[in-house]
N, C-alpha and C positions, 0 to 999 in steps of 0.2 A: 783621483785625488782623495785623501782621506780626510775624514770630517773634524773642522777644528774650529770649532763654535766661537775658540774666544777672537781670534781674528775674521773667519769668513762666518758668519752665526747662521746658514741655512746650506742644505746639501739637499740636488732633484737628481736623483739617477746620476752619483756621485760624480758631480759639478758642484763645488760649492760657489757662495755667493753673497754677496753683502745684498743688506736691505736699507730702506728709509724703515724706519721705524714709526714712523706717527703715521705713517701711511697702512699701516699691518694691520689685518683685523682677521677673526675665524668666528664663521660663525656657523650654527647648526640648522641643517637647511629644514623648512617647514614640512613635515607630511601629508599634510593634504592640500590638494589644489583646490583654489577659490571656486566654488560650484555655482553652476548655469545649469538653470533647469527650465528647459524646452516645452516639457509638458503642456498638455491643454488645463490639465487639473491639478490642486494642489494635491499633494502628497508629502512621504516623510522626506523625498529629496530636497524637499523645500525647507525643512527645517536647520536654524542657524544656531547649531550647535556642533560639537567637537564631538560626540557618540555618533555612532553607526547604530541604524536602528534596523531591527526585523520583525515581520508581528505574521500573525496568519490567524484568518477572520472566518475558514471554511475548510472541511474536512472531505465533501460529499464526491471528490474524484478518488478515493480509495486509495489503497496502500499500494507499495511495490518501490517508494524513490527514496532511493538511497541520500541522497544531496536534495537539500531543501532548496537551496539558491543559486544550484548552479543558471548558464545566460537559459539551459535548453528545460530547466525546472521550472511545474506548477504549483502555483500557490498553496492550491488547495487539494495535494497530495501528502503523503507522508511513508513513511519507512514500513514500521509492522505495527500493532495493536493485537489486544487480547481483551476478552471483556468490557469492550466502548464501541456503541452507536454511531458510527462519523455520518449519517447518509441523512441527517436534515441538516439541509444547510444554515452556517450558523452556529450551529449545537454542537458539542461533546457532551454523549450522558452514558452511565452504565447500562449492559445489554440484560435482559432478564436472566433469572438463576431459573435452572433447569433442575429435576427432580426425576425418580425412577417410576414409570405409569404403571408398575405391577409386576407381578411373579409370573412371565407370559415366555419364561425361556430368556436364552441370551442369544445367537446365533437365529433368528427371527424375519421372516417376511410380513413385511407391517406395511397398510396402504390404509386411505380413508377413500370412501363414497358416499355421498349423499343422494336421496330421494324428499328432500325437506327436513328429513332429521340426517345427523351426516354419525357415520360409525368408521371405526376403526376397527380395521380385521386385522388378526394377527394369526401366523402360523407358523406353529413350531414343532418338527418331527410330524408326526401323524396329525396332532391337534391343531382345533382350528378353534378362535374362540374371536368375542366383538365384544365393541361396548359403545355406547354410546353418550355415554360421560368420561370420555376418557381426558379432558380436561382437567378432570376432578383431580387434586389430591392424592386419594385413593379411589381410581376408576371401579365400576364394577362389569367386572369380565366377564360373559357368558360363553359356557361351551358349545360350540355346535356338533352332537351327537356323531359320535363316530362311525365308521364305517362298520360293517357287521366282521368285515378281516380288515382292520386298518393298514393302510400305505402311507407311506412318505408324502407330504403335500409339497411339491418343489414349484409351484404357483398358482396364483389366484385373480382374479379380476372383476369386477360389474361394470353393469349398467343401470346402476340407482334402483335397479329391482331386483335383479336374480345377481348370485356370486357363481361366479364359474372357478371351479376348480380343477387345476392340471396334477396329476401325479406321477409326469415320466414317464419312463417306461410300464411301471406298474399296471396302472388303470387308463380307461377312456377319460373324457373330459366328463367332469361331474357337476352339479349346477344343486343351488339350495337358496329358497327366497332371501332378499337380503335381510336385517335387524330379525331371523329367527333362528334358533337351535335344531331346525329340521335335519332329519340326518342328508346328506349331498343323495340322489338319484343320477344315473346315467345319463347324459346328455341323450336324445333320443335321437337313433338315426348316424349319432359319430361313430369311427372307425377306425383313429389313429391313437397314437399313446404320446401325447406331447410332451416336452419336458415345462417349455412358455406358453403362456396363454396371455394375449392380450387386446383390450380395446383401443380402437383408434381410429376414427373418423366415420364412426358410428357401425365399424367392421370388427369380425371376431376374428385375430390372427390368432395361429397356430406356430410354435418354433418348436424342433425337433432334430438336432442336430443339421446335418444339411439342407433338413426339409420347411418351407414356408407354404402354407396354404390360407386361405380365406372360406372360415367355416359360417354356414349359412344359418336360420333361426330353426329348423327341425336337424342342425348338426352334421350334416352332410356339407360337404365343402362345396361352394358356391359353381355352380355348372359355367365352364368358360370363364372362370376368374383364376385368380393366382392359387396353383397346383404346382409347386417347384420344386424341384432335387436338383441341387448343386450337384458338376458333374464330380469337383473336388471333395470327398468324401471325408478332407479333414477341417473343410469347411465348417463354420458352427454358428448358427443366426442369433442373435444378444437380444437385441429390441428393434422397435419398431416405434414410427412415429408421424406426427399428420405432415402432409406436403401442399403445397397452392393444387397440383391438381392429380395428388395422386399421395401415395403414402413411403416417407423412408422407412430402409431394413439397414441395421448396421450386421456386420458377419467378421468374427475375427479367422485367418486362417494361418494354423503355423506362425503365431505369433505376431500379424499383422491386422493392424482393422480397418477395416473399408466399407464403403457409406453405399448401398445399393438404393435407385429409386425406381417403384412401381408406377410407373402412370394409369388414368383411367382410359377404358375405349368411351364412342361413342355411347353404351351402355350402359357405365359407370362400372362395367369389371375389369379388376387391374387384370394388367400386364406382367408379362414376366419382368422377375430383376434388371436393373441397367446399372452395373458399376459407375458411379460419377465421381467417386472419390479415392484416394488410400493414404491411410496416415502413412509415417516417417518408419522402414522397418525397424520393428522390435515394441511399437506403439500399438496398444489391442483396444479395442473399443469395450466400457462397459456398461455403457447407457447410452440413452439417447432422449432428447425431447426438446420438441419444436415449440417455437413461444414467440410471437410478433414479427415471423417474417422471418426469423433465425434459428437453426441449426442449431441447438447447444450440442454437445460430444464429452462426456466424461470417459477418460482414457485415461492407461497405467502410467500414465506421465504429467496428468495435470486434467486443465479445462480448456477445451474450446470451443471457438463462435465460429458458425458457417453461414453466410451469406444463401439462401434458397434461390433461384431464380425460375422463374417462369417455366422454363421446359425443365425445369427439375436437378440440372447440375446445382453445384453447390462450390463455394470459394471457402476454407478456409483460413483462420489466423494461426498465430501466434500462439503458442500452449502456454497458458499461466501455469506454472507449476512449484508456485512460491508453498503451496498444501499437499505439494508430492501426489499420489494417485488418486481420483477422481472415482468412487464408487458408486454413487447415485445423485440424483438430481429430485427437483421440484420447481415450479416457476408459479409465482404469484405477484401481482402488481406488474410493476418495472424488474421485478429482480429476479431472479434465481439463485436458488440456494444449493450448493454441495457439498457431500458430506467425503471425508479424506481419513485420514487416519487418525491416531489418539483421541477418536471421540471428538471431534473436532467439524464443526460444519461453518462455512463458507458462505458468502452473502456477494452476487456479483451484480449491480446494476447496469440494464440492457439499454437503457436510454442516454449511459455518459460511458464513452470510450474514449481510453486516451492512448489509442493508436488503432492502427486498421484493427477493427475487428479484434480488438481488445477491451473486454469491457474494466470501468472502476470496479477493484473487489477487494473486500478485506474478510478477517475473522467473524467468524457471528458466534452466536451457544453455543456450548460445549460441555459435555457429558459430565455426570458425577460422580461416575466411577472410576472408584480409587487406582485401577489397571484400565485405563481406557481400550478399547478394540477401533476395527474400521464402522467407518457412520457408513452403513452395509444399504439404507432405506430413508427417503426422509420424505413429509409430508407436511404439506401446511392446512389449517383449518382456524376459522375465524381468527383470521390476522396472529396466529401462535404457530411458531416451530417444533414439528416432533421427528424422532429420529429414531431411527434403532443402533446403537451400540453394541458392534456384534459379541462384547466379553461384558456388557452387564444388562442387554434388554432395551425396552422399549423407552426412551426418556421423552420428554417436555418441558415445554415453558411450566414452570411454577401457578398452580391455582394461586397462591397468596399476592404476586404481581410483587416478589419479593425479588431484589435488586440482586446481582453477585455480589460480593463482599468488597470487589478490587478490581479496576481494567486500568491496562496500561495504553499508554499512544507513543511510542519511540518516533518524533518528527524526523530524526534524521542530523546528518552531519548538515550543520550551518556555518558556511565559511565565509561568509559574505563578502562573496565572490572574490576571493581573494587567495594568495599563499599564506602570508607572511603572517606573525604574528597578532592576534588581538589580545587584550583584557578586556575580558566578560564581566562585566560593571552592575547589572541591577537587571530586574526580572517584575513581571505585572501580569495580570490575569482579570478577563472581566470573567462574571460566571452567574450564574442566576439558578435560582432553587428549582427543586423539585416540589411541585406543593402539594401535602398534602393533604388530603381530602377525608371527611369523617361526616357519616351520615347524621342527617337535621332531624331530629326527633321531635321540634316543635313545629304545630300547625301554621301554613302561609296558606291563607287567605287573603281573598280580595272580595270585595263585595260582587253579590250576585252569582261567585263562582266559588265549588265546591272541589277541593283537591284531595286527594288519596295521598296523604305522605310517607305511604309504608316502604315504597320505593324510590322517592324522591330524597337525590343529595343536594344540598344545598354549598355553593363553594365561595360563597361572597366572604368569609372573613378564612381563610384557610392558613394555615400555619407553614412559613417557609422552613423548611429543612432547605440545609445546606451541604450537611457530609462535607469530605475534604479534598482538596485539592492539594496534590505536591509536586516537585520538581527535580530531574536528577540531570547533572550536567558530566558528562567526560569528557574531559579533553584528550589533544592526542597521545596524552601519557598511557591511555587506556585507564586510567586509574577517578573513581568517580568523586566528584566534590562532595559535600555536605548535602544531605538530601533537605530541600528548605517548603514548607508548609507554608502554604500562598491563602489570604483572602483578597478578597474583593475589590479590587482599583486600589490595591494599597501595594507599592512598589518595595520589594526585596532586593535587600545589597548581597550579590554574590561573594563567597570566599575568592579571593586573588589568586590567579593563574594565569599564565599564558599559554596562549594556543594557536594554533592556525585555525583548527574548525573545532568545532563543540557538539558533539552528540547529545540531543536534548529529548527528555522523558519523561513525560507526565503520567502521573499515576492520579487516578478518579479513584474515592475510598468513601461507600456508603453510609447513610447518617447511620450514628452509632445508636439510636433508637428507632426510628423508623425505617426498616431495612426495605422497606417497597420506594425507598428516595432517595436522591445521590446528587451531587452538582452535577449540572451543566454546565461546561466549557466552553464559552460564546469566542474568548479571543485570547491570544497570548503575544505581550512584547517582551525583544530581547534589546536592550544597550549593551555597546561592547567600544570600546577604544581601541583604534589601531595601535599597534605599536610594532610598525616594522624596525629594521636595521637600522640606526640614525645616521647620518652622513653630516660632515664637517664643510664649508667652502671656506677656504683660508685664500684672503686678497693679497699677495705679497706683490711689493714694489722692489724689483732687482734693481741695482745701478750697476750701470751698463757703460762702462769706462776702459781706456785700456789698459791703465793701474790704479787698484782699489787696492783701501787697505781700511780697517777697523780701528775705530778710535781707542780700543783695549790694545792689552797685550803689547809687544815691540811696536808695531805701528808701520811694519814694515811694508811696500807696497808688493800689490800682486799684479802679475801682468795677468791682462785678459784681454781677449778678441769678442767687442762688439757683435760682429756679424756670424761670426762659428757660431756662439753661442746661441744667440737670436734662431740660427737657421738649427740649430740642435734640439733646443727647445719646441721649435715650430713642427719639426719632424713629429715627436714623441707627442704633443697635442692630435694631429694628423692621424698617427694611425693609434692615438686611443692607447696607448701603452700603461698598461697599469707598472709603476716604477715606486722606489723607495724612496720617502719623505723625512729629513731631517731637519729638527730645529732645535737647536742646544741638546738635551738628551733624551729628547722625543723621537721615534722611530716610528712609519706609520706607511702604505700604500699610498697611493692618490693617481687620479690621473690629472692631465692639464686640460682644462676644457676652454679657456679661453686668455687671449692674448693681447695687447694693450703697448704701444713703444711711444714714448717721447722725447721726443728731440730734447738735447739742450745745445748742443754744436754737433759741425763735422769734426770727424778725430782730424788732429796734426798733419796725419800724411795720407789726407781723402780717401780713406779708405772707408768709413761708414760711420753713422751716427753715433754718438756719445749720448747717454742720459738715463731715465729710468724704465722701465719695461715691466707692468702691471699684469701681473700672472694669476687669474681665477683659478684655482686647486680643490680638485674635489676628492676627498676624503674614500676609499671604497673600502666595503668590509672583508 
C-alpha cells in the first residue's frame, strides 16, 4: 500500500495506519545507564557527572601497550617515550643529557673496573688508554705504552688489579697493572692466542673461536677444568657469565645462539659444556649476563630474560624487541641497561614483569652524535650511564647534571573502553618542580659545634623551577589537535573533535634557565563525553478497527483486519526486522521492540478485537 499521510498519516514496512494522536510521543533514548558501583572503594566510577574520566598516577611498569584502557590494560604502562624517567613511582621527569667522554676513537671497547678508585679502559685499534675521571666533562685519558710491534687489542678484562689483555690471533694473553701506563707483559706460562678474554666467578675464561678454556693465575689453563674444542668448527663462543653453580657460555653457530652451561665437580673445576638452551633459528646470541637469579641474553632480535635453575638449565621468554638488536648489556640495582641501535640504550627493570619473563622496560640516554651508530658497550659507575657509540665514541651522563632539552611519553590510544564516538572535553596535570639547589656560602653554626661549609649545601629555601609541560591529542583522523601547554591543577578545554579513541602525548620541556631541572609529571586526567549514534523511541498508538478512516482529506473509510495486522506486526518485532518508518514525509529505519493492544469491543462478526495497539519503535542508525 503506498504512503498517504493525509488520510492513513503513519506507514511500518508499507502497512499504513491511523494513530491517536495525543497518545504519540518520540523521544531520544538516554546514553548512559544509571551507574552501580560495587566497589569496596571510592573511585571516578563513583562520580555523578555526564564526563568519562581517565587519569594515570604511575609510569614504573614500562612501555610497550599500545591501548591504555583496554579490560586486559595496566594502568601504569604506556606506548613509547624518549627522554623521560617513568621508573619512580609517581614521577615523570627528564632523563640526563649525555656528552662525548673524549677523542678515544669511535668503534671502541669501553669497560670500567674498580680496586677503590674505579677507571675506565678504553681500546681502540692497537691503543689502550684509562682514566679515571672520566665523569668529568673533559676526562683525562692516559695512554698505556705500547707494544714494542703493536697488535690489534680485540679484548680486555680485570680483576681490580691487573688488566688482561686479549689480542686474537696476534699475540698470547697480555696483562699490565690496573690505573698504570705500564707497557702489557706476556701472561706467564699462557699458550693460546684468544680472540675473548673474560672474568667470571672469580675464573679467567678464554674464547677462541670454537675453543673455551679456564686459564689459571701463572697462565696455564687450569689442570682437569674446562679445555674444550667444539667438534662444530663453525661454532664460535660470545660470552660468558656466572651460574648458581657453575658458569654460562653462549656460542652462536651458523646463525643460531645457544646457551651452554659448565657445572662445577667436587673440586670446583668446570665441566665440559652442556647445551641447555637454543634461541629461535636465525636469532644469534651477542651478550650475556647474569644478574639476581636471571639470565639476561642480548640477541640480534631484541632482549631476553632466562629463568637459571639449580642444575643449570634455563627457561626462556619472550624477545622484547620494540629497540630491534640487542648489542651489550650492564646490570646495576633492579635494572639493566642495553644498548640497541641509533645510539640509543635501553633501561629494563628485573623486579616488575608484566608477563612470564618479561621485564618493564623503556628508553633511557641516548647519544649526541649527530649520526648515531650501535651502543656496541655500556657501563654503569656511581649511579651514571656510559656507553660507547660505535660512529661517535665513548659517551655519558653529563658532569653539569644538565637535563635533555625535550622527552616525550606517547600514553597510547585511550578509548575508554569503548567503540563509538567520544568528545574529548578538558585535560589536567599535577606536576611538581625540580628544585634547584645553589651552594650556602654563609656560616651555620650551632653553639659548641664547629662546621666546614666549604662543601656544605644548604637546601632549606631552594627555588622551584618548573620547565614545561604539554600535550598533543590525535584522533582517529591521524590528524593532531592544537598542541596545549598545561600547568599545575589548572584544567585545559580541548579543541572539539570527535573520535573513538585519542592518541595522547606528553612532551616534558626543561626550565629555560636552569637546564639541570624540568617538571615532574606526578598525574594526568582526561574528561571526554560520549557521543555515540543517538537513537529515537517513537510511542505510536495504532487503532485497530476493521474501517478507519482520517479525519483530513475525503474521509473515506478503509477496510483493515485487526488480527493480520496485530499477528503482522507481531511477526517483524519477533524476528527484530529492521524495516522502513513513515510519518508524513519523514522516512527513517526502526525496528519494533515492543507491543501493547487494547480492547475497546469484539469486531461485528467475532472475529478479533477492535481498539488501539501501542507500538514502542526504535529508531536504528
Amino acid at each position: 500500500m503506498a504512503h498517504a499521510a493525509e488520510r492513513l498519516p503513519v506507514t511500518i514496512d508499507g502497512r499504513s495506519y491511523l494513530i491517536e494522536t495525543e497518545g504519540y510521543s518520540r523521544t531520544t533514548v538516554p546514553t548512559l545507564r544509571e551507574q552501580r558501583d560495587t566497589s569496596g572503594e571510592a573511585g571516578e566510577q563513583r562520580l555523578n557527572t555526564q564526563f568519562w574520566v581517565r587519569s594515570q598516577t604511575d609510569w614504573s611498569y614500562g612501555a610497550g601497550q599500545e591501548y591504555f584502557d583496554n579490560d586486559d590494560s595496566d594502568r601504569r604502562r604506556f606506548y613509547t617515550s624518549s627522554g623521560v624517567d617513568p621508573w619512580t613511582k609517581g614521577q615523570l621527569s627528564l632523563l640526563p643529557l649525555c656528552e662525548d667522554k673524549g677523542n678515544t676513537g669511535d668503534d671502541v671497547i669501553m669497560k670500567v673496573f674498580g680496586n677503590g678508585t674505579e677507571y675506565m679502559y678504553v681500546a681502540s685499534g692497537t691503543d689502550l688508554y684509562y682514566s679515571s675521571n672520566f665523569a668529568d666533562e673533559t676526562p683525562t685519558w692516559n695512554t698505556v705504552t705500547a707494544l714494542a710491534s703493536p697488535q690489534t687489542i680485540t679484548d680486555f678484562d680485570s680483576d681490580g688489579v691487573t688488566v688482561f689483555v686479549a689480542y686474537g690471533g696476534a699475540l698470547k694473553v697480555h696483562t699490565t697493572p690496573i690505573g698504570t701506563t705500564t707497557q702489557p707483559s706476556v701472561l706467564t706460562g699462557h699458550s693460546t692466542l684468544p680472540d675473548k678474554i673474560r672474568l667470571v666467578s672469580g675464573r679467567l675464561i678464554e674464547m677462541d673461536g670454537n675453543h673455551i678454556g679456564d686459564i689459571a693465575a701463572n697462565g696455564t689453563l687450569v689442570s682437569g677444568s674446562l679445555n674444550y674444542d667444539a667438534i662444530d668448527h663453525n661454532l664460535a663462543w660470545v660470552d660468558v657469565a656466572a651460574g648458581p653453580t657453575g658458569i654460562y657460555a653462549a656460542a652462536n653457530t651458523e646463525g643460531v645462539g645457544s646457551i651452554f652451561f659448565c657445572s662445577t665437580d667436587a673440586d670446583g673445576l668446570l665441566n665440559q659444556p652442556a647445551q641447555v638452551a637454543d634461541l629461535p633459528h636465525g636469532e644469534r646470541v651477542n651478550a650475556i649476563e647474569s644478574y639476581g637469579g636471571l639470565l639476561v641474553i642480548a640477541t640480534t632480535e631484541g632482549l631476553r630474560i632466562a629463568a637459571m635453575n639449580q642444575d643449570g638449565s634455563v627457561s626462556y621468554g619472550p624477545v622484547v624487541d620494540n629497540g630491534g638488536e640487542v648489542f651489550s648489556l650492564a646490570t646495576s640495582n633492579r635494572f639493566v641497561w642495553f644498548g640497541t641501535a641509533n645510539g640509543q640504550v635501553y633501561r629494563a627493570d628485573l623486579s616488575v614483569f608484566t608477563d612470564t619473563l618479561v621485564p618493564a622496560w623503556a628508553s633511557d640516554v641516548v647519544s649526541t652524535g649527530s649520526t648515531p651508530g650501535n651502543v656496541t658497550w655500556v657501563a654503569r659507575s656511581n649511579r651514571k650511564t656510559f656507553f660507547v657509540d660505535a660512529a661517535n665514541g665513548v659517551q655519558g651522563e653529563a658532569e653539569s647534571g644538565d637535563r635533555v632539552a625535550s622527552g616525550t611519553l606517547t600514553v597510547g590510544d585511550v578509548r575508554w573502553n569503548s567503540q563509538f564516538d567520544k568528545s574529548l572535553r578538558q585535560v589536567e596535570v599535577r606536576s611538581a618542580p625540580t628544585l634547584a639547589v645553589a651552594e650556602n656560602t654563609s656560616d651555620y653554626n650551632q653553639s659548641g659545634e664547629t662546621y666546614n661549609d666549604e662543601d656544605l649545601f644548604y637546601n632549606g629555601v631552594a627555588t622551584p623551577v618548573q620547565g614545561t609541560i604539554k600535550v598533543t591529542f590525535t584522533p582517529d583522523t591521524g590528524n593532531d589537535l592544537a598542541v596545549l601547554t598545561l600547568a599545575d591543577r589548572v584544567s585545559q578545554v580541548v579543541e572539539y573533535s570527535l573520535s573513538d579513541k585519542y592518541t595522547v602525548k606528553f612532551t616534558l620541556e626543561r626550565d629555560a634557565t636552569t637546564t639541570t631541572a624540568g617538571p615532574n609529571l606526578e598525574s594526568w586526567q582526561l574528561l571526554a563525553f560520549p557521543a555515540p549514534t543517538r537513537i529515537d523511541e517513537i510511542v505510536l498508538p495504532v487503532v485497530m478497527k476493521k474501517r478507519v478512516a482520517s479525519s483530513r482529506g475525503m474521509g473515506a473509510a478503509v477496510q483493515q483486519d485487526p488480527q493480520g495486522e496485530y499477528d503482522a506486526l507481531r511477526a517483524l518485532m519477533t524476528a527484530k526486522r529492521v524495516v522502513t518508518y513513515q510519518e508524513g514525509s519523514r522516512s527513517e529505519s526502526v525496528v519494533i521492540d515492543q507491543m501493547s493492544m487494547s480492547a475497546e469491543q469484539l469486531s461485528a462478526d467475532g472475529d478479533w478485537w477492535e481498539g488501539t495497539m501501542t507500538l514502542r519503535i526504535l529508531t536504528v542508525p
